[in-house]
Structures are given as structure tokens and as C-alpha cells.
C-alpha positions in Angstrom: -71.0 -80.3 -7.8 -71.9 -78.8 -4.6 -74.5 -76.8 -3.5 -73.1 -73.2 -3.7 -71.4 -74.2 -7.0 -75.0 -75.5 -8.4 -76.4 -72.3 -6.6 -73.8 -69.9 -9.1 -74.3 -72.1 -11.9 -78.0 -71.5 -12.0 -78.0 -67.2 -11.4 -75.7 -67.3 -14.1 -77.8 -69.2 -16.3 -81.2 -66.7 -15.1 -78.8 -63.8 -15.8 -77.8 -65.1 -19.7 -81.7 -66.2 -20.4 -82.7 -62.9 -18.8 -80.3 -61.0 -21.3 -81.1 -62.9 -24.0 -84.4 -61.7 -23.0 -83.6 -58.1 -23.9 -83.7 -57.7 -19.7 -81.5 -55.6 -17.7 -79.7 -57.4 -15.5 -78.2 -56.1 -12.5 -74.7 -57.4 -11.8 -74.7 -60.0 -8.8 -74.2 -58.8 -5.4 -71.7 -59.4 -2.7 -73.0 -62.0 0.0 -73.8 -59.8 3.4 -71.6 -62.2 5.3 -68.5 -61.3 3.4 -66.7 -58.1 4.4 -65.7 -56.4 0.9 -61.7 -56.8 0.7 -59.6 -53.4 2.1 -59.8 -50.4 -0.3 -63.2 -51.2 -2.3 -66.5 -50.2 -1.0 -69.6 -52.1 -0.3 -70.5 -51.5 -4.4 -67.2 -52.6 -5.3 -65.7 -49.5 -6.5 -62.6 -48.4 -4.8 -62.7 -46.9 -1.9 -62.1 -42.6 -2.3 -62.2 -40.4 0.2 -64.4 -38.4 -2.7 -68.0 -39.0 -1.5 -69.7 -38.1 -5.0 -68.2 -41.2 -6.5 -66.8 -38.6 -9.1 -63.4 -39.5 -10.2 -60.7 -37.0 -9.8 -59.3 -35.5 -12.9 -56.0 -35.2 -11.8 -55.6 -39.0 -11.1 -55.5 -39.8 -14.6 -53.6 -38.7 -17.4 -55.4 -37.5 -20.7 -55.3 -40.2 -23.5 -53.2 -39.0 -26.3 -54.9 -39.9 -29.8 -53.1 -39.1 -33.1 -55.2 -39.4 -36.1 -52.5 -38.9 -38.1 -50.7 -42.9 -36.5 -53.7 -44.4 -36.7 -54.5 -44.0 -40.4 -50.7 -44.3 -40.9 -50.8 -47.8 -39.0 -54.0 -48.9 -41.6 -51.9 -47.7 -44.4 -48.6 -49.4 -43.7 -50.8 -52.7 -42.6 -53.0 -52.6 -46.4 -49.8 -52.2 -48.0 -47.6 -54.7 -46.2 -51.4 -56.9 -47.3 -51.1 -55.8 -50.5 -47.2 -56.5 -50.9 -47.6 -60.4 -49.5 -50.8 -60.6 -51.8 -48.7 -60.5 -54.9 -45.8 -62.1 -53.7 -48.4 -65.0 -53.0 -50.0 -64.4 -56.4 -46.9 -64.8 -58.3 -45.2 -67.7 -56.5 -48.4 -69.3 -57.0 -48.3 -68.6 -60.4 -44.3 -69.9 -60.4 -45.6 -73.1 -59.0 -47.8 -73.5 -61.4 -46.1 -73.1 -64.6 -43.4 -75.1 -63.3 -45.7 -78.0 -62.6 -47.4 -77.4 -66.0 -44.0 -77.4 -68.3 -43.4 -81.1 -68.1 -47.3 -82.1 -68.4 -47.2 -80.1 -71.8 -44.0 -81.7 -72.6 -45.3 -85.5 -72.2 -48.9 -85.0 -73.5 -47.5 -83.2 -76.3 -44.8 -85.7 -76.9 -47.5 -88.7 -76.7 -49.7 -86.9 -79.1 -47.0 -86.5 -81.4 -46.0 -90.0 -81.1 -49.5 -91.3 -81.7 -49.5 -89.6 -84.9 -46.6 -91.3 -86.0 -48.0 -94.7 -85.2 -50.9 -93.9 -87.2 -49.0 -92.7 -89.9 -47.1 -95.8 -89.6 -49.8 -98.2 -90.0 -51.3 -96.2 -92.5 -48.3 -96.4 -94.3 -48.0 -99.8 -94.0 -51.9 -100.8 -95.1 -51.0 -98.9 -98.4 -47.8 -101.2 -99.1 -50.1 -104.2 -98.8 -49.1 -105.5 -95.5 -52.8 -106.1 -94.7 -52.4 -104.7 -90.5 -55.8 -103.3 -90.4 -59.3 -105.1 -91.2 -61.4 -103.7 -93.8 -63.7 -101.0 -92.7 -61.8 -100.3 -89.6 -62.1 -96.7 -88.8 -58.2 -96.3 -88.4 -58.5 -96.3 -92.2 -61.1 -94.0 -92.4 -60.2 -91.2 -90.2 -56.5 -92.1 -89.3 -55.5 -88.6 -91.8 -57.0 -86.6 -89.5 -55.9 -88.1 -86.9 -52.6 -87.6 -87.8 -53.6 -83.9 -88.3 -55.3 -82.9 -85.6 -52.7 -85.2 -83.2 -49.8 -83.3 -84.5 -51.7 -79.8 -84.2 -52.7 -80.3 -80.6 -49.0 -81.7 -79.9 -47.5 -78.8 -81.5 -50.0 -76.5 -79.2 -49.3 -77.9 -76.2 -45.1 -77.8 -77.1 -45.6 -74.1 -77.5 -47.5 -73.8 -74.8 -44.8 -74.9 -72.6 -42.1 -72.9 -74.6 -44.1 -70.1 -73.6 -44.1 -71.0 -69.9 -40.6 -72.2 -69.6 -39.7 -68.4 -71.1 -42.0 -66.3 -68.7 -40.4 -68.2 -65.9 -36.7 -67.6 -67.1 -37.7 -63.8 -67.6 -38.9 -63.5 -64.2 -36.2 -65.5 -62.7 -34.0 -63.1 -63.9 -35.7 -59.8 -63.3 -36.0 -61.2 -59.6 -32.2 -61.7 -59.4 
């Protein structure tokens, strides 16, 4: 880094600790040995024959402001929000219930199955075809088991039903 470079680097860093002071800081000044470029004065500001330093009205056009475009821009840009903010919602929501319908399926399916097993070996304990030990709890609670099994499998098939169906009625009120 050279020295004019190290020079700039450390009134910069004054002029932020100074700020960050609360201080006023007063911008930097031109170097006497440079001539300002043609058309800006010593203070920077362009160069006008106007010696107040008052700008001329006629230079400049009048901003136009329309308060009626500017809360119509807001408007149009909450409602175009609002518009992609339930089109995300519901294909969120599509997602979902399409990733959810064969989970229900196969959980329900398993349960259902697992209540036939039981019901199977229970079965099969009561014909004498000695499968489970004495005192094994399949014996003891393998009825309700087989209830609540069938119950939660039954659930979970509605459950999807009732998924697979929204989806079809949406699919076809979208078409």
C-alpha cells in the first residue's frame, strides 16, 4: 500500500469513528495542488454563472407525483402477493396429500395385515397346534390387538380415501 493510499485509508477511518461518534463531519477537501476539473467550482458544485449558488427554477422540470399510481402500484403488488401466496399454499398442500396417500395406504395395509397374523395364531393356539408358549402376552392381549390393528388400519384407509378425493375434486375444478 503506498503512502497516499494509507494516507486516504486512515481519514476515512477518522471520518466513520467520528460519525459513529455522533460528530459532524465535514466532507473531504480537494488537494490545493489540483485544479478542480472544467465546469465545477472550487466547492465542487457546478460552475453557474448565478453567484448566490441558488439553483434556477427554470432548469429543472417539476416532479410529477400521482398518489393515485402509487397506492395503485401497492395494490396491484399485495394482490399479485396475495395471488402467489395461495397458489403456493395449495400446491403445497397438493404435494402433500399426494405424498401422504400411499403412506396411509402401506401403514394401513400392514396394520391390517398384522391383525390377520394375530388372528391367525390365535386361531391356531385354540385348535391345539401349541404355536405360542403359555403366558405369552400374544394370548393375552392378541383380541385387542386384532381390534385396535384393524381400527387404526381402517382410519388410516379412509384417511387416504379422503385425500385421494379432495385431490380429484380439485384437479378437476382447476381444469
Amino acid at each position: 500500500m503506498t503512502q497516499a493510499e494509507n494516507n486516504d485509508f486512515e481519514t476515512h477511518a477518522d471520518a466513520l469513528k467520528a460519525m459513529a461518534d455522533g460528530q459532524d463531519v465535514e466532507p473531504a477537501q480537494q488537494p490545493q495542488g489540483d485544479p478542480p476539473p472544467d465546469g465545477v467550482s472550487s466547492d465542487g458544485m457546478p460552475a453557474d454563472d448565478n453567484a448566490s449558488g441558488a439553483a434556477d427554477p427554470a432548469d429543472y422540470a417539476a416532479p410529477v407525483f400521482n398518489a393515485n399510481a402509487a397506492g395503485t402500484a401497492s395494490k396491484d403488488k399485495k394482490l399479485r402477493q396475495a395471488a402467489y401466496h395461495a397458489r403456493s399454499t395449495r400446491a403445497h398442500s397438493e404435494q402433500y396429500k399426494r405424498t401422504m396417500i400411499p403412506l396411509l395406504v402401506i401403514v394401513g395395509g400392514l396394520l391390517v395385515l398384522a391383525g390377520f397374523g394375530t388372528l391367525a395364531m390365535l386361531i391356531q393356539q385354540k385348535r391345539g397346534g401349541c404355536v405360542l408358549g403359555e403366558g405369552n402376552l400374544l394370548l393375552r392381549y392378541g383380541a385387542w390387538f386384532i381390534v385396535a390393528a384393524w381400527i387404526l388400519g381402517a382410519i388410516l384407509f379412509v384417511g387416504a380415501w379422503m385425500f385421494h378425493r379432495e385431490l380429484s375434486r380439485s384437479r378437476t375444478a382447476g381444469e
